[in-house]
N, C-alpha and C positions, 0 to 999 in steps of 0.2 A: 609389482609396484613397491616402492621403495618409500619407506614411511618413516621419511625425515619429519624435522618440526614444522616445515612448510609446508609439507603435502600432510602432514596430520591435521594442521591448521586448517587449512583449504576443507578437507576432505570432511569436519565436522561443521563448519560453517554451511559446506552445503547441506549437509544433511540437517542442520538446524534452520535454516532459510527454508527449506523445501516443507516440514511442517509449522512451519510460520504463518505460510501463503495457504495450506493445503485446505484446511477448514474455511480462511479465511475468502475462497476463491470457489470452495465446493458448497459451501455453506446454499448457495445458490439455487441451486437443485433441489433443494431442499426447502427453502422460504412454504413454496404451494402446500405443501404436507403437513410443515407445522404451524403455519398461519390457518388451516381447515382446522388440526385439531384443539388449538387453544379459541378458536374462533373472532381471529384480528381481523380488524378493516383492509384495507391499502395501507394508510397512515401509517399502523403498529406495526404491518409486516414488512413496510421499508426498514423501519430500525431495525431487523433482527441483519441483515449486513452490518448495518450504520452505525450501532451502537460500541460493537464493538472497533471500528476504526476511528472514532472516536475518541475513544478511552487512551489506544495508542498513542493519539496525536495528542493529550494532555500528559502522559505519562514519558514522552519519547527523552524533551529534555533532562527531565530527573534522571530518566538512566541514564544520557549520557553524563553526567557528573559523577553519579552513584557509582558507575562501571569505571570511571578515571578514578575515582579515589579506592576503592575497595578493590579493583582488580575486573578487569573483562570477563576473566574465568569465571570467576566468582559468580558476578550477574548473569551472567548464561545458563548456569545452573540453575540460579535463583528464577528466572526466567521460565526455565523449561519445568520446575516443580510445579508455579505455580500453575502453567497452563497444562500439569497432568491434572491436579486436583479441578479443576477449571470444567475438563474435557469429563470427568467422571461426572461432575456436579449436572452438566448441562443434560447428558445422558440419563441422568434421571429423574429431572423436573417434572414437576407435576399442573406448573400453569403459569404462565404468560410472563410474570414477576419473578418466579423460582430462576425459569429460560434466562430471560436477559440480565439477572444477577449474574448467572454465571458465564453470559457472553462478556459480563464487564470484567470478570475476570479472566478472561482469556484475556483481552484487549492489554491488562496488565501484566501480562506474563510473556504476549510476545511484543510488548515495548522493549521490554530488556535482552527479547532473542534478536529485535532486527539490530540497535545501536551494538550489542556486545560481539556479534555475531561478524560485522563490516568493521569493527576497530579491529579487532584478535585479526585481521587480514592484513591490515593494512599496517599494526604492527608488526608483525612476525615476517612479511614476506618483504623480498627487496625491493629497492623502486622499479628497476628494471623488468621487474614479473610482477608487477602491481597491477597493473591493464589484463592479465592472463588470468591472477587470481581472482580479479573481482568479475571477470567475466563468468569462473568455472561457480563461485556465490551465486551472481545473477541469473547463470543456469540453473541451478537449484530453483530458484526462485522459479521463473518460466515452467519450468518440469512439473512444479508442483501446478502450476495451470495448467499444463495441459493434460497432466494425469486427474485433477481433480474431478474435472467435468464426466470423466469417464466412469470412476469409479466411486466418485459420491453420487450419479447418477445410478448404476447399480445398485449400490449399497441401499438405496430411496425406494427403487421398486420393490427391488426384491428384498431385504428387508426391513424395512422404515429406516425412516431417519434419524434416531437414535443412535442406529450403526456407522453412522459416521463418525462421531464421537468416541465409540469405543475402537474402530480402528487406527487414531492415532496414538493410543496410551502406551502401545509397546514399543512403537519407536520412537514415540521420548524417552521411556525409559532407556533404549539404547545408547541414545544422546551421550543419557547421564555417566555410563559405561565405558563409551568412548572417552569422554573429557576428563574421567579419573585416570585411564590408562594407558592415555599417548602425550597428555599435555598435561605439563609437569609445575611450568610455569606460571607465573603472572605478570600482564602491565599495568602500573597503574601511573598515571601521568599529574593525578591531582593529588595525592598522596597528604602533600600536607595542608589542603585546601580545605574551606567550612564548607559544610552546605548552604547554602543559599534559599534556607528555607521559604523566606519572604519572596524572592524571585520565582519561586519555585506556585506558592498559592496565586501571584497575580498573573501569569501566564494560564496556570490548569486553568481558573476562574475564566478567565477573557477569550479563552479557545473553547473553553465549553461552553457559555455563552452567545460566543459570536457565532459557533456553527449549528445549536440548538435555533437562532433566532432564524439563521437562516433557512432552514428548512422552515420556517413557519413566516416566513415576509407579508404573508398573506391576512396575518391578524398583526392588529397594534403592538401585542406583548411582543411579538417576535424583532418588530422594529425595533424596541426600545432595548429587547436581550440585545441585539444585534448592537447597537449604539454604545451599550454598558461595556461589551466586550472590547469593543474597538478603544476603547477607554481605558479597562485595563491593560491591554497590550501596550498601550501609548505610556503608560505609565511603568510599565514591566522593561519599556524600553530604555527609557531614563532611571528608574530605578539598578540597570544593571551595567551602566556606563560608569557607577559611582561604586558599586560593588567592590568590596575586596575580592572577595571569591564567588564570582558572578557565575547561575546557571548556565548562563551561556554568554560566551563572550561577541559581544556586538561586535568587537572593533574586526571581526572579522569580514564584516559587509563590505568592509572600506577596499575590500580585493573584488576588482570590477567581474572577475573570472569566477570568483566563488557566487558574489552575488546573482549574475545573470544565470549558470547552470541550478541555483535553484529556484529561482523563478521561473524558468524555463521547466524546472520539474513539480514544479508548483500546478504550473498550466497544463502541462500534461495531461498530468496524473486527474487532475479538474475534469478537464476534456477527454478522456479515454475512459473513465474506470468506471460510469455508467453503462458501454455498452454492451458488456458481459450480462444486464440485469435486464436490460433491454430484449437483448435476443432471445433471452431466457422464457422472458414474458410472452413473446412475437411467437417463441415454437408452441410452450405450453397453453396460451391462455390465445391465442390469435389463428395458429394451427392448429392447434387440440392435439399436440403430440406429448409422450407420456415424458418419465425426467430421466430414463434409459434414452431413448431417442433422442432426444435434446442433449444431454451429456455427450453424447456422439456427434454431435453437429458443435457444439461450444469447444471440444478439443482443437480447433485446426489452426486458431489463432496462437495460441500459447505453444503448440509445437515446435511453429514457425520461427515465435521468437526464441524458444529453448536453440533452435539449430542456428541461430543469427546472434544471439547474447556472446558466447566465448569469441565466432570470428571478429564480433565487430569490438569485443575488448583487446585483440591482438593488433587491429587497427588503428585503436585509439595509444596505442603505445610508441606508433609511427606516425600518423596522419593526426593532425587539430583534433581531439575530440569533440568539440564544436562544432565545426563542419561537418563530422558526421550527425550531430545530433541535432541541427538543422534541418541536413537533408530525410531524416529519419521521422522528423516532425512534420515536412512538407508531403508525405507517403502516408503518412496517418491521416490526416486531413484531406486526403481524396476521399480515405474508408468514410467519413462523417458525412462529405459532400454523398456519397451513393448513400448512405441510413437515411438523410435526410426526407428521403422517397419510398421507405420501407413502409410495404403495407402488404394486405389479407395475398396482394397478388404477384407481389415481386418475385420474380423467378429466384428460383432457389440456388441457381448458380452462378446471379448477382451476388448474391448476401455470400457465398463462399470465395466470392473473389475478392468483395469487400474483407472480408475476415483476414485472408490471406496477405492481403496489403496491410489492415491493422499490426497483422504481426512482423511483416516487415520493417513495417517502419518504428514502433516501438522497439524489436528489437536490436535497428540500427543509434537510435536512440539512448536507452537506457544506460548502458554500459559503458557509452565514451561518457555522457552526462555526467554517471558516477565516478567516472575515474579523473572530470576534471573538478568536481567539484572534492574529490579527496585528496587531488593532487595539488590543488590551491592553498594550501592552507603549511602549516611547520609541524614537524612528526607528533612535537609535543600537544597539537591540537585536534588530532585524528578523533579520538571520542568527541566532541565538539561535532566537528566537520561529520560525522557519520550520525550523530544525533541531529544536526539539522537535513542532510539529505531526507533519512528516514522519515523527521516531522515534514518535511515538504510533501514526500510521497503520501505521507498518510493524513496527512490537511486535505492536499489533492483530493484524495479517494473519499475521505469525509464529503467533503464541500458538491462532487459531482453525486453523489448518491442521496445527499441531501439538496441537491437539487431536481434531482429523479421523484425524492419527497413531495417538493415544495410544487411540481407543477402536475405530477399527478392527483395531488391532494386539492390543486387549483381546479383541475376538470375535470374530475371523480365525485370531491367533495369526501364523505368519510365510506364511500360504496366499499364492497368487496371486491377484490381480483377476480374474475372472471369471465368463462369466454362470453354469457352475454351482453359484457361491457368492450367487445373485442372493439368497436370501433375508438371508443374516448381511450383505448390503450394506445392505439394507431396514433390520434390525436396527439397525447401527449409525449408517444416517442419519438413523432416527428419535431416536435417544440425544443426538446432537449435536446437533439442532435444537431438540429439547428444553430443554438445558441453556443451547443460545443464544438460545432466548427469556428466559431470568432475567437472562442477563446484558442484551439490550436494555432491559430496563425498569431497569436499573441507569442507561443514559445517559441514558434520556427523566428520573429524577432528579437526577440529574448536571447537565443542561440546564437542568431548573429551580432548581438550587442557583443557577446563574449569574446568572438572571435577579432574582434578590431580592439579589445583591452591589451593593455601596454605591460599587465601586469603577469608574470610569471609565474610559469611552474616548477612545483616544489620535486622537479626530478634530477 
């Protein structure tokens, strides 16, 4: 292989993508072990996913500006330090608080590997290989799904969960190694821009907020977090219309193509990113299978989509990526309609074929999605454009696991995970699947608003 600055480029982005997702998709496997040893409810051991996609989805648009003015390179590093010290910290917690302190720092460490990660792509490589590159990214991403479940499921049995953590410290460090010694360069797009500090507080504020209240809709405080948030954003949104050097530039919405592919990935990511925690629940706590077995069962979607992301990015370079990401979202939304009937007795090679169609369609999905929503926008705005993908995906993923929260916590109450509560697990994973199949046909709409926009792409 020949290791120009496009394929160094590429070839680091995936490997930074890929421990991005890795912890954050295996972590999984993991919840039952360390929610027994620090002794959580339901409640507390949904945040240990939750919290730290969270933290992402407050931290996403800083990076994107922080990474335009200082340089991509730069925060990618900065990125990847922090989520080594992140991943040591968490490895050695000693109780419940020590843990999610240092999930919150992960969550800040790969804010700045997902935004720094998709600009350094989308700068460096031409338009014409834009759809190829971010699909061989998106792969990475995928890969790390579907290796995670396998091998953070191992690492859990056989030897606790701790050693998930310490197996990603050496290929960060690798990261670090590569990015010194192939990429030599830096973009920085905002260069002589201010931070937008004050933009920057009423957004963290109103996203932490509004996604904290939502997982709790269920008490008054949450309504009114919910309310405060929706508040600040409203105000985060007119505060940055007037901005000189705005966190993120709104007037970006005004492109019908940019706006629909992220609400479209908004919905998604809402509507899918729950059923990973689901099944997870269904094998260990409804089947009584161990988190090696179940790790072997959760690999078959993310496979799917690893072998579906690059063709369907070389697709989207010829065909609407739209229309694929329509038809990708209307194949996901069978997988929802089959969960919706998941229980103690569903054949097992339903739930496999569900799966199989999830990855289908996600990964017919994802990657035209991505490449119209970074194709919409002007070269100078890539960090922007790659900071709000990212925030949409990981709003998404917040909002649907905080919704996993909000309705187990509704028909559990504060009980613990377990198999003698297998039926209220049944109960509540049917509720959630339910409600996230409305929301999928919301993006397979979404998709198609995009594709009858007048507005053009930036190739």
């Amino acid at each position: 292989m020949k290791f120009d600055l496009e394929t160094s480029v590429v070839f680091v982005s995936f490997i930074t993508s890929f421990f991005a997702v890795f912890l954050s998709a295996g972590i999984v496997l993991g919840v039952p072990s360390i929610a027994s040893e620090f002794g959580m409810n339901n409640i507390i051991q949904n945040w240990i996913p939750t919290i730290a996609l969270l933290v992402i989805a407050v931290f996403t648009l800083p990076a994107g500006q922080i990474s335009g003015k200082y340089g991509v390179k730069k925060s990618l590093i900065a990125g990847v330090i922090i989520f080594i010290i992140a991943s040591i910290g968490a490895s050695l917690s000693f109780s419940t608080e020590t843990f999610l302190i240092f999930r919150v720092m992960q969550g800040i460490g790969i804010a700045f590997l997902n935004v720094s990660a998709m600009a350094m792509v989308v700068q460096a490589v031409k338009p014409q290989n834009r759809g190829k590159a971010l699909g061989f990214t998106v792969t990475g991403i995928y890969l790390a799904g579907s290796l995670s479940p396998v091998l953070c499921g191992f690492l859990v049995y056989n030897l606790g969960w701790r050693s998930m953590f310490y197996f990603v410290i050496p290929f960060l460090i690798l990261c670090l190694i590569l990015m010194k010694w192939k990429i030599p360069g830096e973009w920085k797009t905002y260069e002589n821009n201010e931070i937008d500090k004050i933009g920057y507080v009423l957004y963290g504020f109103g996203i932490l907020l509004f996604i904290y209240g939502f997982t709790n809709l269920i008490n008054i405080y949450g309504i009114v977090s919910v309310v405060l948030g929706v508040i600040l954003l409203v105000i985060f949104t007119f505060w940055e219309l007037k901005a000189e050097s705005p966190a993120f530039n709104i007037n970006l919405f005004k492109n019908m193509k940019f706006t629909s592919s992220n609400i479209a990935a908004l919905c998604s990511y809402l509507a899918i990113a729950a059923i990973t925690t689901i099944l997870n629940y269904h094998f260990q706590y409804v089947r009584g299978w161990n988190a090696q077995l179940s790790g072997l069962m959760l690999i078959i979607t993310p496979i799917i989509m690893a072998i579906m992301a690059p063709n369907a990015g070389k697709l989207s370079d010829k065909i609407h990526p739209q229309k694929l990401a329509a038809i990708g979202m209307g194949i996901a939304t069978i997988t929802l309609i089959i969960l919706i009937f998941l229980d103690a007795n569903t054949p097992i090679y339903l739930i496999v074929i569900a799966m199989i169609l999830q990855g289908i369609g996600m990964g017919l999905f994802t990657t035209p999605n991505t490449n119209a929503i970074m194709s919409s926008v002007p070269p100078n705005e890539t960090p922007n454009a790659s900071a709000a993908q990212s925030a949409m995906r990981t709003i998404g993923q917040t909002m649907s696991l905080g919704l996993l929260t909000l309705i187990f916590a509704w028909i559990m109450g504060s009980l613990k995970l377990s198999s003698q509560y297998a039926a209220m697990i049944v109960q509540a994973s049917q509720l959630i699947c339910l409600i996230c199949t409305v929301i999928c046909i919301v993006a397979i709409f979404a998709s198609l608003v995009g594709i009858k926009s007048k507005d053009s792409f930036n190739i």
